[in-house]
PDB file of N, CA, C and O in Angstrom:
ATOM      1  N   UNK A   1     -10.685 -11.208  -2.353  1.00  0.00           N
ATOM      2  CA  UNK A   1     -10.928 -10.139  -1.407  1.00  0.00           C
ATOM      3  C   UNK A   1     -12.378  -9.691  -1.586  1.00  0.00           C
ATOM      4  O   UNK A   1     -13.143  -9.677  -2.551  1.00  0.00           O
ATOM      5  N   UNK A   2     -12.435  -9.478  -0.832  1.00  0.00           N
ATOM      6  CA  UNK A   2     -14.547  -9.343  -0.387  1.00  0.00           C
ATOM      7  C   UNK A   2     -14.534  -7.650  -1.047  1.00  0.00           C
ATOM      8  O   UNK A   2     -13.594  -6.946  -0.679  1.00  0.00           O
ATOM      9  N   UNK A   3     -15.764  -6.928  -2.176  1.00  0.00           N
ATOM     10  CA  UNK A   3     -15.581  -6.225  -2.644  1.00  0.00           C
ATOM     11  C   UNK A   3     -15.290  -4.845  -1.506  1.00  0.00           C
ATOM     12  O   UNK A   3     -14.471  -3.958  -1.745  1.00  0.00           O
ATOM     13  N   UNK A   4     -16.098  -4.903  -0.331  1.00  0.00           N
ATOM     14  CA  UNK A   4     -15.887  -3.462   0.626  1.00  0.00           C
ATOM     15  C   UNK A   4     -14.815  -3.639   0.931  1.00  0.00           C
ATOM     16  O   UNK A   4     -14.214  -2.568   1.017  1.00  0.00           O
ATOM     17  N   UNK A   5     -14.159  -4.566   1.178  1.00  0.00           N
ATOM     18  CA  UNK A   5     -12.572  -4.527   1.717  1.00  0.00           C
ATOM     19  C   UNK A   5     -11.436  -3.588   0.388  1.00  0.00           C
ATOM     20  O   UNK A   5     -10.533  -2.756   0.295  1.00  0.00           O
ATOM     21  N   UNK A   6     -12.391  -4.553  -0.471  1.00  0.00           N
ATOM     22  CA  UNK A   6     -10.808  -3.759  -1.866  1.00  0.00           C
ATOM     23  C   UNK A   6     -11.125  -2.855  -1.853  1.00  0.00           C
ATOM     24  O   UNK A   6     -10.134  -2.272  -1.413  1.00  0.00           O
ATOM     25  N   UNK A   7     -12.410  -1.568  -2.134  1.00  0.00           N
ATOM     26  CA  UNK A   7     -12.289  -0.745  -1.993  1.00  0.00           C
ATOM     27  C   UNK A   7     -12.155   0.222  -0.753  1.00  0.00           C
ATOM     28  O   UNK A   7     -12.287   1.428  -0.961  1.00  0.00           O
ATOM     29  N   UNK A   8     -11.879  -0.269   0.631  1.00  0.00           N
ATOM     30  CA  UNK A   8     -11.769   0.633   1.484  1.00  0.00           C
ATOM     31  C   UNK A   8     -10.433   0.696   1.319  1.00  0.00           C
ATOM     32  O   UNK A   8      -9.906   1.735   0.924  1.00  0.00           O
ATOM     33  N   UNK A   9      -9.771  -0.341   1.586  1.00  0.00           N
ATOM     34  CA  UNK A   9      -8.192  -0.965   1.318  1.00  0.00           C
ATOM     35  C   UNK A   9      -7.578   0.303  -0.034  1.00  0.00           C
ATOM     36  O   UNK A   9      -6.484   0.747   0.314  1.00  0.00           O
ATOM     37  N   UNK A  10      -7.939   0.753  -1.055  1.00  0.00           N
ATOM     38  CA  UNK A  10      -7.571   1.260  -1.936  1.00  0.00           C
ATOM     39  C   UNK A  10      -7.982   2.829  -1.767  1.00  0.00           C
ATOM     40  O   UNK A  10      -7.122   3.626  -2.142  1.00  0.00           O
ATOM     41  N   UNK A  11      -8.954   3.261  -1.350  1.00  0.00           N
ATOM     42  CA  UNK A  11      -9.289   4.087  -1.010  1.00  0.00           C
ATOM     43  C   UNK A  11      -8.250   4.906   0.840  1.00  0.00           C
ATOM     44  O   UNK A  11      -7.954   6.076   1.086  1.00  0.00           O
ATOM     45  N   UNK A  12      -8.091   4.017   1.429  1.00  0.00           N
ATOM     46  CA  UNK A  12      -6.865   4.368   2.688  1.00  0.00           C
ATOM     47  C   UNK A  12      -6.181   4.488   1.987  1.00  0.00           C
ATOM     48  O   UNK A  12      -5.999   5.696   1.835  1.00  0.00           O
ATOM     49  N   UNK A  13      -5.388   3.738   1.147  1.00  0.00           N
ATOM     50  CA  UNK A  13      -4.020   3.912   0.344  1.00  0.00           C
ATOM     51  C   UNK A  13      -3.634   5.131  -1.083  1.00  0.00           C
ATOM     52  O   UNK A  13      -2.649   5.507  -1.718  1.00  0.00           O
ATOM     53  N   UNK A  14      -4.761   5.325  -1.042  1.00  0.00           N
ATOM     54  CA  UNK A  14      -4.557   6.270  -2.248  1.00  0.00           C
ATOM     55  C   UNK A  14      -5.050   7.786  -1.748  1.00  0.00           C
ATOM     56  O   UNK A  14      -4.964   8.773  -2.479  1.00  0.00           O
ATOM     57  N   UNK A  15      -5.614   7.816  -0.299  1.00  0.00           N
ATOM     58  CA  UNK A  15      -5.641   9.451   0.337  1.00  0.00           C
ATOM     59  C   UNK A  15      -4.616   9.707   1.365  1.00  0.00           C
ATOM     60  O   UNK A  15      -4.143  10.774   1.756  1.00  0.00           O
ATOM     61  N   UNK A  16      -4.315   8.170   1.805  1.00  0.00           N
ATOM     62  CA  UNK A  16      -2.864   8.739   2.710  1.00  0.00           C
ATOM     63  C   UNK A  16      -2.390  10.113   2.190  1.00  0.00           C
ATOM     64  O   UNK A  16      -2.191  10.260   0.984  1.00  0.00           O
ATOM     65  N   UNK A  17      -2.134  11.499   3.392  1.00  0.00           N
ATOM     66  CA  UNK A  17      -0.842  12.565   3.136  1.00  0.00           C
ATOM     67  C   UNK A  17      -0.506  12.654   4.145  1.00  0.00           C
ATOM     68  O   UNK A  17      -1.212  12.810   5.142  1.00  0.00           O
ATOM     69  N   UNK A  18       1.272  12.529   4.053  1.00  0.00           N
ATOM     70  CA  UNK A  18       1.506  12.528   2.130  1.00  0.00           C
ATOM     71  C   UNK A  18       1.559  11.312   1.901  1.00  0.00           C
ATOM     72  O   UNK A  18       2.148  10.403   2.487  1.00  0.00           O
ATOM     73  N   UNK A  19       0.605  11.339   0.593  1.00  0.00           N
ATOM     74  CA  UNK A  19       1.069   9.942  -0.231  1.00  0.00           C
ATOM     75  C   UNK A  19       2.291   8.921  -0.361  1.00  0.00           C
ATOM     76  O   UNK A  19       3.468   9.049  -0.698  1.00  0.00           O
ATOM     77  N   UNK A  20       1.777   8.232  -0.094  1.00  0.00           N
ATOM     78  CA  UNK A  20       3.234   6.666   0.229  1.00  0.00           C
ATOM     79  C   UNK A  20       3.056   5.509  -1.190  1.00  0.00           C
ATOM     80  O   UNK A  20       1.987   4.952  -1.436  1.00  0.00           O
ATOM     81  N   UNK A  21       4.435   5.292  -2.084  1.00  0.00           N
ATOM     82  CA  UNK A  21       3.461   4.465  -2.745  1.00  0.00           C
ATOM     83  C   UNK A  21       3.071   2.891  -1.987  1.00  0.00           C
ATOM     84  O   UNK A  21       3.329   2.581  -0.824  1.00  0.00           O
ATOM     85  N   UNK A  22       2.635   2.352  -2.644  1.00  0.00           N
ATOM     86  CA  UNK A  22       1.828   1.305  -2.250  1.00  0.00           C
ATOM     87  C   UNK A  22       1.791  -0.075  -3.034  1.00  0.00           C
ATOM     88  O   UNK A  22       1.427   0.292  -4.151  1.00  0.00           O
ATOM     89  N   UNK A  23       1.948  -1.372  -3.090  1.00  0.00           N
ATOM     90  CA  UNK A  23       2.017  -2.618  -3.424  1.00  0.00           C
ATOM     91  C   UNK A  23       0.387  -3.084  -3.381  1.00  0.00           C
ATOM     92  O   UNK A  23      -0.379  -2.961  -2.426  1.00  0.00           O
ATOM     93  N   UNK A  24       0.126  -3.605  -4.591  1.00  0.00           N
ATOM     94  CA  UNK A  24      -1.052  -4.603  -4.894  1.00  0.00           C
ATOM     95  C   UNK A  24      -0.470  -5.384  -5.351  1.00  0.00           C
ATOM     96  O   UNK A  24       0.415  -5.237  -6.194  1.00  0.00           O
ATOM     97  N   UNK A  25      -0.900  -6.484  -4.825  1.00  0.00           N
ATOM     98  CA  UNK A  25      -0.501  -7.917  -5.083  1.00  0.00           C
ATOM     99  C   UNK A  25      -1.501  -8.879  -5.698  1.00  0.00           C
ATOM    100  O   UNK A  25      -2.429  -8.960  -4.893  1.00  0.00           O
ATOM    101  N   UNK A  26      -1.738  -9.636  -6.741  1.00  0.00           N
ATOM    102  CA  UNK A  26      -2.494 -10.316  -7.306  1.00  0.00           C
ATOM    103  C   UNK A  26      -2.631 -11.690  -6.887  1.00  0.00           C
ATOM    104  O   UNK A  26      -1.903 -12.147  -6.007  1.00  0.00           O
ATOM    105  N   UNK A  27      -3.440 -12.315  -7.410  1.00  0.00           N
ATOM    106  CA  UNK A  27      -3.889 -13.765  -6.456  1.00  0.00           C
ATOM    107  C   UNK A  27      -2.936 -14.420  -7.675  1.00  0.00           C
ATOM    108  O   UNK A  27      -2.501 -15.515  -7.318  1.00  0.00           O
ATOM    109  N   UNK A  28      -2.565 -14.091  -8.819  1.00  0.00           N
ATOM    110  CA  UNK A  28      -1.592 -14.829  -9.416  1.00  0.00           C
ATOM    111  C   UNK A  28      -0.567 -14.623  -8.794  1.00  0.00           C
ATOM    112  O   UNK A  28       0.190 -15.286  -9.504  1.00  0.00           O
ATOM    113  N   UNK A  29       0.294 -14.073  -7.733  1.00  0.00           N
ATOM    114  CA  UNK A  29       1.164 -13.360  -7.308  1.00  0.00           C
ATOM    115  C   UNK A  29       2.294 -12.459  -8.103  1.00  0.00           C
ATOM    116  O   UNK A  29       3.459 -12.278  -7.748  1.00  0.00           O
ATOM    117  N   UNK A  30       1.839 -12.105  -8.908  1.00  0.00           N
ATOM    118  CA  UNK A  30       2.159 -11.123  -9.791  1.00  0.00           C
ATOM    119  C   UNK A  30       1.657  -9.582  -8.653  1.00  0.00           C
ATOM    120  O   UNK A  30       0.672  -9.392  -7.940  1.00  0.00           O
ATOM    121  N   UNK A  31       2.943  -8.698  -8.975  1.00  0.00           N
ATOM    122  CA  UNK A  31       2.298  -7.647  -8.095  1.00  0.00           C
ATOM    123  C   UNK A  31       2.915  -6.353  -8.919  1.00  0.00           C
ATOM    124  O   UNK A  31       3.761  -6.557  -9.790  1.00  0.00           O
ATOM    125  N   UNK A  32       2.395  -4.814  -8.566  1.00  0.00           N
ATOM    126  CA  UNK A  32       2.858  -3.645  -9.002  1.00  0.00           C
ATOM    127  C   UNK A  32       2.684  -2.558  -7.895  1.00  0.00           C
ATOM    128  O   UNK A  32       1.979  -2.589  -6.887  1.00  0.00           O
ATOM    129  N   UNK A  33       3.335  -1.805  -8.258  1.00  0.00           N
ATOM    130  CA  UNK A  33       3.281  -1.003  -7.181  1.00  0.00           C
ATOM    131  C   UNK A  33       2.615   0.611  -7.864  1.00  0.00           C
ATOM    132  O   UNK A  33       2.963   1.089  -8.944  1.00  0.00           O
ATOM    133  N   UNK A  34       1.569   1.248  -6.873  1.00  0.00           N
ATOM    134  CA  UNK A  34       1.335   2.242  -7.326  1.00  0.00           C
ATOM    135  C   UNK A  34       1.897   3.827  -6.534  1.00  0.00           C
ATOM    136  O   UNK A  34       1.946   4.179  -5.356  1.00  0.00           O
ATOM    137  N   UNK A  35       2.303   4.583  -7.974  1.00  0.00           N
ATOM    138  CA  UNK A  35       3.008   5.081  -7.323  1.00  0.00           C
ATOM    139  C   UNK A  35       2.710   6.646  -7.124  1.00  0.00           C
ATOM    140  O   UNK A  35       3.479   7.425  -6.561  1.00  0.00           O
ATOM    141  N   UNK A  36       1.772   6.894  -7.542  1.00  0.00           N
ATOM    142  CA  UNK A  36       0.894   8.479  -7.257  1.00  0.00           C
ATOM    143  C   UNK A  36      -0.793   7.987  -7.298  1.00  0.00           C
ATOM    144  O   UNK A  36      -1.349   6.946  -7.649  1.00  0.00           O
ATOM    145  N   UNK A  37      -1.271   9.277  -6.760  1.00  0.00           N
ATOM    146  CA  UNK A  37      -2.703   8.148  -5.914  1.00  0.00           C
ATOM    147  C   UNK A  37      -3.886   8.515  -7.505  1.00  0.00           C
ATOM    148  O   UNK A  37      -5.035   8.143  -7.744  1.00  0.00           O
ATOM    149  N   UNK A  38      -3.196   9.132  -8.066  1.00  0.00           N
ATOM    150  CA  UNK A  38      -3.867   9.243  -9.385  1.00  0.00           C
ATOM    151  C   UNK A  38      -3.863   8.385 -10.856  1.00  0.00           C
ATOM    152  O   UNK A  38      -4.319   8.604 -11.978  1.00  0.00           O
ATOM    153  N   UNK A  39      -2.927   7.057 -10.084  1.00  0.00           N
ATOM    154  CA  UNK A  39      -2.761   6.431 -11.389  1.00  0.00           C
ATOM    155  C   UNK A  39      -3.674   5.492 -11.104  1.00  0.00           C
ATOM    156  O   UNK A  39      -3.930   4.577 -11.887  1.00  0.00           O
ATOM    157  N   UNK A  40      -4.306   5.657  -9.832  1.00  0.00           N
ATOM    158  CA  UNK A  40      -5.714   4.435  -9.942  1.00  0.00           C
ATOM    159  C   UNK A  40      -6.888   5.091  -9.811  1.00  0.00           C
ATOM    160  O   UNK A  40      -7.190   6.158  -9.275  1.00  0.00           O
ATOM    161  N   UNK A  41      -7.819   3.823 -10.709  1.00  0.00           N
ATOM    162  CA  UNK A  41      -9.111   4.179 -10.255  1.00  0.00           C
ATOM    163  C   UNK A  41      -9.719   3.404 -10.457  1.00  0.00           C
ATOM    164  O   UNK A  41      -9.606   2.596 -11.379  1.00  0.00           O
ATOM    165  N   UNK A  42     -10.948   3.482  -9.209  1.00  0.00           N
ATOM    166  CA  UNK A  42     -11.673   2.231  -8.884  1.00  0.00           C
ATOM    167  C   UNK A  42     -12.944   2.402  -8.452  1.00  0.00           C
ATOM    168  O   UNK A  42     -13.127   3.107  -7.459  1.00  0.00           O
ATOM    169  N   UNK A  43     -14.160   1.727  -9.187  1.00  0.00           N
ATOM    170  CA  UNK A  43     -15.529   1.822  -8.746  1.00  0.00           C
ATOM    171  C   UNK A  43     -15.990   0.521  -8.993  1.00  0.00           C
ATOM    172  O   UNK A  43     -15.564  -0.294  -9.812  1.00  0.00           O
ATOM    173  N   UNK A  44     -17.236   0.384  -7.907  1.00  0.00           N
ATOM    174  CA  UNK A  44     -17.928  -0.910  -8.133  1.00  0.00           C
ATOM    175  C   UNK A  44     -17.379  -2.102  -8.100  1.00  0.00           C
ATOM    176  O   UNK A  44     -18.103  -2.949  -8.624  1.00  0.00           O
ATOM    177  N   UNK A  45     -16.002  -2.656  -7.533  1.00  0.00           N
ATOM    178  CA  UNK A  45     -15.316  -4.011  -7.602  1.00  0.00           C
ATOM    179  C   UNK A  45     -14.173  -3.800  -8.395  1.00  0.00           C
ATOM    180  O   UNK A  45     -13.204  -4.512  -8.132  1.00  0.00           O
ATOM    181  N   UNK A  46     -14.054  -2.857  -9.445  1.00  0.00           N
ATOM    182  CA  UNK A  46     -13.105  -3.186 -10.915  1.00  0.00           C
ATOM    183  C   UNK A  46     -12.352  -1.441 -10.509  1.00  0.00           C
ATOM    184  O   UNK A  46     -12.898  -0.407 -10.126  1.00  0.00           O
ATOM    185  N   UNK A  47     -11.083  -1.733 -10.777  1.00  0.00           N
ATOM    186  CA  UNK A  47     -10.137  -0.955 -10.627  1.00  0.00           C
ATOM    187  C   UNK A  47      -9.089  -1.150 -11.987  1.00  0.00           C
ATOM    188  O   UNK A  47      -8.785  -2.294 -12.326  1.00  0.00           O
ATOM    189  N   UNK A  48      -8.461   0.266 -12.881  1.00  0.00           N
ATOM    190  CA  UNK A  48      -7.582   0.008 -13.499  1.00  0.00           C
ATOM    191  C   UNK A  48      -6.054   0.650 -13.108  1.00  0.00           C
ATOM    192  O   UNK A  48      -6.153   1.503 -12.226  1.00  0.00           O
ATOM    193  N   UNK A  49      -5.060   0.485 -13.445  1.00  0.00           N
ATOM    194  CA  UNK A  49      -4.277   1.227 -13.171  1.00  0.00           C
ATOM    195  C   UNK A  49      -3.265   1.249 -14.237  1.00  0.00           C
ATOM    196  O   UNK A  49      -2.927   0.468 -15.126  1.00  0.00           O
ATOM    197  N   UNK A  50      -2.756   2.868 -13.684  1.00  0.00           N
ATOM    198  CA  UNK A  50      -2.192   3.770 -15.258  1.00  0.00           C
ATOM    199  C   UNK A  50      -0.788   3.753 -14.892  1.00  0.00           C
ATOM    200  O   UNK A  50      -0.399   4.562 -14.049  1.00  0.00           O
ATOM    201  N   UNK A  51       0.188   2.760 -15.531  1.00  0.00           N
ATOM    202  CA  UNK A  51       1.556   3.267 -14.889  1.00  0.00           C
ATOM    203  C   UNK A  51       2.198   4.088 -15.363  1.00  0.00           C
ATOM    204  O   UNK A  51       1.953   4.401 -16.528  1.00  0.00           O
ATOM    205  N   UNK A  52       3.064   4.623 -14.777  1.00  0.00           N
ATOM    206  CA  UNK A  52       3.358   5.744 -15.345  1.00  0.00           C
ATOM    207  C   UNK A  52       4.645   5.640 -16.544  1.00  0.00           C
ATOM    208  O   UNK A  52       5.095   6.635 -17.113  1.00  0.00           O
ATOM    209  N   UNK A  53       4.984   4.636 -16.716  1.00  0.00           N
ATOM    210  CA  UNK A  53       5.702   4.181 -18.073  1.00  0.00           C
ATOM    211  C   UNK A  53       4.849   4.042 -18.979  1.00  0.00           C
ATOM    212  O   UNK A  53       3.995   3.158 -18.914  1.00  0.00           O
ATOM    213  N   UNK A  54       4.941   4.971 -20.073  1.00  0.00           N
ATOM    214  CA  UNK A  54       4.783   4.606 -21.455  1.00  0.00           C
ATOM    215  C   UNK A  54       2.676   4.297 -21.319  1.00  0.00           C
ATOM    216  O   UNK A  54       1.849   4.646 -20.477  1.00  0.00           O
ATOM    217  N   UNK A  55       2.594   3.655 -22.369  1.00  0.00           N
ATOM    218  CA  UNK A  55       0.932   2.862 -21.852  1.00  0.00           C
ATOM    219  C   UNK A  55       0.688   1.971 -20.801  1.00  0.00           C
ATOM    220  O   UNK A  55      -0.506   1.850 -20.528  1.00  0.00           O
ATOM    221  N   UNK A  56       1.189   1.549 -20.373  1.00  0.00           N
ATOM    222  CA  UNK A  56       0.701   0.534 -19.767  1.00  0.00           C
ATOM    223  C   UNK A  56      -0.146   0.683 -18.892  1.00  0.00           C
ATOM    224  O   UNK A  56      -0.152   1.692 -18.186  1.00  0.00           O
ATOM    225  N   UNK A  57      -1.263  -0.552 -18.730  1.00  0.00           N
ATOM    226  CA  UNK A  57      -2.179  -0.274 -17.998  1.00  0.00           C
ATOM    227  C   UNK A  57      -2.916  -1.438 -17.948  1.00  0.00           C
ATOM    228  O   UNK A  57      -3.146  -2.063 -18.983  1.00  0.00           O
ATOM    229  N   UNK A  58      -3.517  -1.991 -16.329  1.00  0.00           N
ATOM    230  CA  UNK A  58      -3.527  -3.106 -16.002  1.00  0.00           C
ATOM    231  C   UNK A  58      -4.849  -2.846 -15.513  1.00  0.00           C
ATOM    232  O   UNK A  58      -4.933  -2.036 -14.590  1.00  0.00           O
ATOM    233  N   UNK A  59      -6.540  -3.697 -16.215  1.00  0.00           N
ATOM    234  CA  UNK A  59      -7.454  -3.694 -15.002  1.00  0.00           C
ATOM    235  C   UNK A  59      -7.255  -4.812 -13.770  1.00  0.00           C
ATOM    236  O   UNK A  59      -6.253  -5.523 -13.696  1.00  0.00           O
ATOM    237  N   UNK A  60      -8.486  -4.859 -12.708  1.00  0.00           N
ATOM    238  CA  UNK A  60      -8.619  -6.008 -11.872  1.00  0.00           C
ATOM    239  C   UNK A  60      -9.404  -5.740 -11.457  1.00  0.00           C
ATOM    240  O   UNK A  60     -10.000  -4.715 -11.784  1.00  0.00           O
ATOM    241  N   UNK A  61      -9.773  -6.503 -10.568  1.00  0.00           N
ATOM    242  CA  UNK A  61     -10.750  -6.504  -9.695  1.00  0.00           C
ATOM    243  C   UNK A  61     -10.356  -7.081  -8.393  1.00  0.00           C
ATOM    244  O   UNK A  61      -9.248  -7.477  -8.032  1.00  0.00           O
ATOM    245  N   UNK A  62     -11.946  -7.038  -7.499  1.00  0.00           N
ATOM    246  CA  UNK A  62     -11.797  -7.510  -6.177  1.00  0.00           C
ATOM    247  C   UNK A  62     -11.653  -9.120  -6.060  1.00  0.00           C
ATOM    248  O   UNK A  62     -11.619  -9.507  -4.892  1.00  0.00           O
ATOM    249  N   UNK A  63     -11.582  -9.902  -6.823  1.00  0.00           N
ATOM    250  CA  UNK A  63     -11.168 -11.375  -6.714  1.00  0.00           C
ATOM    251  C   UNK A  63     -10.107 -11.770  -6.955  1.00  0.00           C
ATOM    252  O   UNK A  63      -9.768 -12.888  -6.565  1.00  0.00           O
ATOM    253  N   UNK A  64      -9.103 -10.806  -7.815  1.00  0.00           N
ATOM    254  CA  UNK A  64      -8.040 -11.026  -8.524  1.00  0.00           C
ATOM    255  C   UNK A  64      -6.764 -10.514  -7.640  1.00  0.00           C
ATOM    256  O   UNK A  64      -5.620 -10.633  -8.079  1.00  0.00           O
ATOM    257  N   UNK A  65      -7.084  -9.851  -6.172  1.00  0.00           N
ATOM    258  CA  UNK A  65      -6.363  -8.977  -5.159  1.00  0.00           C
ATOM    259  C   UNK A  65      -5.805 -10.024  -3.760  1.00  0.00           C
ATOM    260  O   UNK A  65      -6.431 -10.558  -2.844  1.00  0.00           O
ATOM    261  N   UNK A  66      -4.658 -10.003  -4.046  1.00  0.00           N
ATOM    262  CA  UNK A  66      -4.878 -11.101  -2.639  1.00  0.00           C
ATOM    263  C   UNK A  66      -4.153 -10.065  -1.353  1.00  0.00           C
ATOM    264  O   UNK A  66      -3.887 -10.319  -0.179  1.00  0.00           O
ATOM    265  N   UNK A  67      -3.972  -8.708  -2.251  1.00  0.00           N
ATOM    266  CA  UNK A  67      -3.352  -7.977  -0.679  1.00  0.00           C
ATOM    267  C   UNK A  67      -3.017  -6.490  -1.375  1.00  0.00           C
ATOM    268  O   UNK A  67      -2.694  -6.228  -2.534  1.00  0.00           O
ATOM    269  N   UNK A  68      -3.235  -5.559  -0.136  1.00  0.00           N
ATOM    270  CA  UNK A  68      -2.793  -3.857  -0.424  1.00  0.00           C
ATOM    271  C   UNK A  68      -1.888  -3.795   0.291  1.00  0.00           C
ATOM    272  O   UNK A  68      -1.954  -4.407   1.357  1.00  0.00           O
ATOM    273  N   UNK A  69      -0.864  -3.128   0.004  1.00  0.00           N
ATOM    274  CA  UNK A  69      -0.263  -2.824   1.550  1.00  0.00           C
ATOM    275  C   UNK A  69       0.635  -1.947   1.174  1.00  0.00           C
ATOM    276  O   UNK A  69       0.593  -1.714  -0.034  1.00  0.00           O
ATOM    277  N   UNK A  70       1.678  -1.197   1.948  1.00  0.00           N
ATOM    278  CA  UNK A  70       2.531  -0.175   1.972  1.00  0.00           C
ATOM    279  C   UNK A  70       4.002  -0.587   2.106  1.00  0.00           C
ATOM    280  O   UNK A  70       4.532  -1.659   2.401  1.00  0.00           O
ATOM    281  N   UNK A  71       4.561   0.815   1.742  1.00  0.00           N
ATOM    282  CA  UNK A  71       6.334   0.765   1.795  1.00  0.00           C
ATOM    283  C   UNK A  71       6.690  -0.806   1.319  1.00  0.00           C
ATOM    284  O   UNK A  71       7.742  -1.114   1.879  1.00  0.00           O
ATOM    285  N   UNK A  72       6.258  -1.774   0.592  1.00  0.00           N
ATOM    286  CA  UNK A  72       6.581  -2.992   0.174  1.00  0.00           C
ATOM    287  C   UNK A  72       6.506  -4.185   1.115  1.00  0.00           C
ATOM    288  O   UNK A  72       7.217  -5.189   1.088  1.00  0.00           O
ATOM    289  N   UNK A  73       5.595  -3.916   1.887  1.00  0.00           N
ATOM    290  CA  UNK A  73       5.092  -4.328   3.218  1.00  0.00           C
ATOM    291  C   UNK A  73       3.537  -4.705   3.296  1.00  0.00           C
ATOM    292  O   UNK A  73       2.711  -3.833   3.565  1.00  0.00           O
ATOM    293  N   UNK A  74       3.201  -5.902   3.077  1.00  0.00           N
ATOM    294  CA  UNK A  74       1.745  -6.194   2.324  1.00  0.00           C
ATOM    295  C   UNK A  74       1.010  -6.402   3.266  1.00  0.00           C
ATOM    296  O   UNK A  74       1.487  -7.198   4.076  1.00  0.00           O
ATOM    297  N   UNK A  75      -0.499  -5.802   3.633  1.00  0.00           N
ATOM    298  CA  UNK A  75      -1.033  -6.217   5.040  1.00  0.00           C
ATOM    299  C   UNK A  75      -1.954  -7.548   3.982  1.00  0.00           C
ATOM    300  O   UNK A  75      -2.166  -7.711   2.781  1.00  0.00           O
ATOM    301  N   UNK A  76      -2.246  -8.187   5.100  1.00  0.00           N
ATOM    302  CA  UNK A  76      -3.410  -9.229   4.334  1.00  0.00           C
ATOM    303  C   UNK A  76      -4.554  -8.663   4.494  1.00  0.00           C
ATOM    304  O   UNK A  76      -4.904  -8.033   5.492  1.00  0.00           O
ATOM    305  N   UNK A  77      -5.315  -8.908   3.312  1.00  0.00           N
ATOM    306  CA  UNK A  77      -6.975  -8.583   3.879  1.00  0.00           C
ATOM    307  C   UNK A  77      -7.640  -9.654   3.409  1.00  0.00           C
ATOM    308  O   UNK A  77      -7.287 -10.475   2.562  1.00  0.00           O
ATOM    309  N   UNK A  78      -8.817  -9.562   4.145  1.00  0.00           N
ATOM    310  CA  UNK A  78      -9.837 -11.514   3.551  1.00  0.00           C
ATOM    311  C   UNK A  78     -10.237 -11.248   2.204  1.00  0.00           C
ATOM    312  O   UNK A  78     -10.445 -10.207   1.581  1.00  0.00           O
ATOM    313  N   UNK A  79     -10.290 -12.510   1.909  1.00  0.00           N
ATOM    314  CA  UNK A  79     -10.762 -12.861   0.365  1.00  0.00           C
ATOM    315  C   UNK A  79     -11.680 -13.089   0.325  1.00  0.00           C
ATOM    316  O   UNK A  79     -12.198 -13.380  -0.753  1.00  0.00           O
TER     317      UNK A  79
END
């Protein structure tokens, strides 16, 4: 995903109100869902996210994204 895309893409999804959670999907197709707009954060290409179980916590980036999307419903965006 081209870096202005991941972050506009993440940035729509995390000011939606009211907040909806939201599906990132990885180019491994490994995916998580985020589920308050405060468990991410993202500057410059690289985004981490804080789940809300226990530690866990996953970085990425804009190459590693093959899609944002909502209600478990993934829009595509270019790579």
């Amino acid at each position: 995903m081209l870096q202005a895309n991941f972050e506009r893409s993440l940035r729509r999804f995390t000011r939606r109100r009211p907040f909806r959670p939201f599906v990132v999907e990885l180019t491994s197709g490994s995916q998580f869902f985020v589920q308050h707009p405060e468990a991410l954060a993202f500057y410059n290409g690289i985004a981490v996210y804080l789940a809300s179980e226990g530690d866990d916590y996953m970085y990425f980036d804009h190459h590693t994204v093959a899609r944002v999307g909502g209600n478990g419903k993934s829009s595509r965006q270019e790579k």
